[in-house]
N, C-alpha and C positions, 0 to 999 in steps of 0.2 A: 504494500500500500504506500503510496508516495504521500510526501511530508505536505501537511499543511500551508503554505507561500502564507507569510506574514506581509502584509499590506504596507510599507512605511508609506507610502504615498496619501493612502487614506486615511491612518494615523497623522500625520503632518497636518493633512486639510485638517479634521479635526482640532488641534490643539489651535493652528494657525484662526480657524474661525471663533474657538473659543478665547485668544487673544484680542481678536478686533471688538466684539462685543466687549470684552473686560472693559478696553481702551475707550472706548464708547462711552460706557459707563462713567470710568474715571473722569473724562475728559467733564460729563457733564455735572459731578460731582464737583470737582476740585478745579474748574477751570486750566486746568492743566496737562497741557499735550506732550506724554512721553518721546523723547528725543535719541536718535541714535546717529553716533559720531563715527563713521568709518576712516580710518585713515589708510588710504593708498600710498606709498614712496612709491613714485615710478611707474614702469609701464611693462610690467608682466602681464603678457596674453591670459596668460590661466589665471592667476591674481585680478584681472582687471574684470573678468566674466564672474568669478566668486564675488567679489564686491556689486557688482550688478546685480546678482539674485536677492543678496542679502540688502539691498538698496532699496528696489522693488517690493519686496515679501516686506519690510519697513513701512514706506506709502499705502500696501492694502491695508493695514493691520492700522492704520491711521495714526502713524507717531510719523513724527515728523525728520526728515533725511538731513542729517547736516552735514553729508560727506564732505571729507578733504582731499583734497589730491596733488601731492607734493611731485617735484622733479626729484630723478632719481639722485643728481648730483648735490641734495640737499643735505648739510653738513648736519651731523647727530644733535646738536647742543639748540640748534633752529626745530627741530622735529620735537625734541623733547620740551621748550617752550611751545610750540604748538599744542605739546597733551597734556603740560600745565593750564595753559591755558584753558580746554576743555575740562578739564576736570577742578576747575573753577566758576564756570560759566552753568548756571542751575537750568539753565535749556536742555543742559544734556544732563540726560538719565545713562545713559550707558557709552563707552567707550570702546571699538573695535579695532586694533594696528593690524592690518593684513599681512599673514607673514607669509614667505620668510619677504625680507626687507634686502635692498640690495646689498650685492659686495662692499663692505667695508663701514658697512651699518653695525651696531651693536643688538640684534633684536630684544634678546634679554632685558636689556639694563632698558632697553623705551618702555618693553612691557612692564616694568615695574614703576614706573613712574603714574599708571593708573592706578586709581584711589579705588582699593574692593570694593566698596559701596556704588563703584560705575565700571566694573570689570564684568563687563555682559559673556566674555569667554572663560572668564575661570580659572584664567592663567598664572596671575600675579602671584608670587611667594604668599602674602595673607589669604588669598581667596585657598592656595592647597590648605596651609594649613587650620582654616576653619574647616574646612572638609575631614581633614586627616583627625579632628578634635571631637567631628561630629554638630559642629557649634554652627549655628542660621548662618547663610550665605549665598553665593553663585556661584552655581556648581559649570563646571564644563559642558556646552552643549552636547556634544557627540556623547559621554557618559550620561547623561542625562536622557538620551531621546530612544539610549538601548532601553533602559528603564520603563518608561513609558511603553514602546512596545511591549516591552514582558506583560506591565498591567495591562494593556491592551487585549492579549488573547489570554491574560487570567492565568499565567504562568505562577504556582509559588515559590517562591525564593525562602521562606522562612525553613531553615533548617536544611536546603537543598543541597547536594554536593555541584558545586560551580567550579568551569576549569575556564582561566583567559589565558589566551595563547599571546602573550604579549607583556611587555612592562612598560611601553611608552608614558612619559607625561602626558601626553596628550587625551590618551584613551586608557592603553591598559589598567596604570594604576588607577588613575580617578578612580573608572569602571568597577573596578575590584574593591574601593572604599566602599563604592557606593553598595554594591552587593553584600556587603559586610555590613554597610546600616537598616540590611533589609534583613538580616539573620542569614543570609547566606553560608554555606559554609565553602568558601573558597580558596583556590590553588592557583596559584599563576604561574604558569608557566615559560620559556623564551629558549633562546636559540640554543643554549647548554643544559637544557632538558633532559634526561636521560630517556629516551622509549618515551617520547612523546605524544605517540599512538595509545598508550597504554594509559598512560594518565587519563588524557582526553576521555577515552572509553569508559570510563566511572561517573562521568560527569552528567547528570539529569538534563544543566544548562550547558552550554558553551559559548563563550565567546571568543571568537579569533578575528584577534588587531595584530596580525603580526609581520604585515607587510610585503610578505611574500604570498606569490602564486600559486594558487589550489594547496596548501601546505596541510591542510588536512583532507584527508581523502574517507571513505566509507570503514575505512579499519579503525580510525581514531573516530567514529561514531556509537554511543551506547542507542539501540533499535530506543526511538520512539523521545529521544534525546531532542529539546529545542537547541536549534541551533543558529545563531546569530552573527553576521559574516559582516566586518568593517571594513573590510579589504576592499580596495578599487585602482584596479590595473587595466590601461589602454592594451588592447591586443587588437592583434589583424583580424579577429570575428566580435571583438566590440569590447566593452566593457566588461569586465571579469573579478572575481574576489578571492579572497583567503582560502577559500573552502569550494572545492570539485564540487560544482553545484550538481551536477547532472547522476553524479553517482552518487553523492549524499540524501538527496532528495529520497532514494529506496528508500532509505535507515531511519531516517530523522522522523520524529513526528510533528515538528513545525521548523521552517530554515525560511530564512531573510534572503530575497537575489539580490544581485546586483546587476544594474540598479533596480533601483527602486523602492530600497527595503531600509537599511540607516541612512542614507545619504539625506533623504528629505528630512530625515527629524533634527537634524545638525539647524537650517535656521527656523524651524518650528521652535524650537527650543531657544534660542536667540530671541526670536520676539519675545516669549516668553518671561526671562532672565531679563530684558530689557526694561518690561512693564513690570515686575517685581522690582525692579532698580527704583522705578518713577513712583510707585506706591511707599517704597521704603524713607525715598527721602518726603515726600507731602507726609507722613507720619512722623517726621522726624521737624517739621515745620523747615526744610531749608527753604528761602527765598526763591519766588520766582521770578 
């Protein structure tokens, strides 16, 4: 029997439509229209089209776009008053640096010049460790949007055995906090795994952030095992993930494709984190 196809697409619309109404509401509450600051350095093709969705998905959801968009030959100390500047300015709710940043940028040290309370990605040193703490915060979208799918198709995590194939900051670990403040009981695994098939194979849930092509195949599947695939690799037959879609699908009792399955919850979840941003500070009386 082939594995349930988890929806991210229809997931997204969902959370995406339950953001606009929120903002809706806010706006007519508090007079106040959530704002989201993207900062582009430069003119990366792929960089420039991510900033465009998340621009757009911004305007529907009716918070207002204060994108930036600097030349790449823009000197670090000028970019880093720019996101002082944003992150003094109470129009912006939340802060976005499009990375990576070019050659001879520091990405790190810009990212941390965002204040958590407008860290709409999750990245900054305080925003981990309010996570790492378990303490209120914003969480990283992409760990964020696996979550929501699980609740989605009513997956339990409480007491489940969870394996991520991965330890990135970006995804793995977050993901694996996050899973651990749901009762999970989780395993991370990465490229000095020993029998990495075998681990996997115990696992109810999975998730593989591990960067590489089909790395798990239907052996490192436990039958009827959800399975949740962040991976996304251009190939000459299209877009492709972490995990042998075609031969995992037998085993699995519910698997994410690519695309279409995390990819969309990454700026569902951005809106999201944006309008928690804009509610936190109106509760907090900052000025508008």
């Amino acid at each position: 029997m082939s594995a349930v196809i988890i929806d991210g697409k229809a997931v997204a619309a969902r959370v995406r439509a339950d953001v606009a109404r929120d903002v809706a509401e806010f706006r007519a509450a508090t007079g106040r229209q959530p704002g989201l600051a993207t900062v582009l350095v430069g003119d990366d093709p792929a960089s420039a089209v991510y900033i465009g969705g998340k621009r757009r998905a911004c305007v529907e959801a009716g918070m207002a776009d204060l994108h930036q968009h600097l030349p790449a030959d823009t000197p670090q100390d000028k970019i880093a008053a720019l996101l002082d500047s944003l992150a003094a300015d109470p129009a912006v709710s939340g802060i976005l640096l499009q990375l990576p940043v070019p050659e001879g940028l520091d990405g790190a040290a810009l990212v941390g010049r965002i204040p958590p309370e407008k860290d709409v990605d999750g990245l900054t040193t305080p925003s981990v460790g309010l996570l790492a703490r378990g303490l209120p915060g914003l969480r990283p979208c992409t760990p964020s949007g696996i979550i929501e799918l699980l609740d989605a198709y009513d997956v339990e995590l409480s007491g489940t055995p969870t394996v991520v194939v991965g330890r990135s900051e970006l995804v793995g670990r977050p993901v694996a906090q996050l899973l651990v403040g749901r009762n999970a009981t989780v395993t991370i695994c990465h490229s000095r795994t020993r029998d990495l098939a075998a681990v996997c194979r115990g696992a109810d849930v999975l998730v593989v952030a591990a960067g590489k092509q089909a790395i798990i195949g239907p052996d490192a599947v436990k039958p009827g095992a959800t399975v949740i695939d962040v991976g996304m690799h251009r190939t000459e037959q299209g877009l492709r993930g972490d995990v042998d879609f075609d031969a995992v699908r037998e085993v699995a009792g519910r698997l994410t494709p690519v695309p279409g399955g995390v990819g969309p919850m990454t700026i569902a979840m951005l809106l999201r984190n944006t309008l928690l941003a804009a509610r936190a500070a109106a509760e907090a009386g900052s000025p508008v």
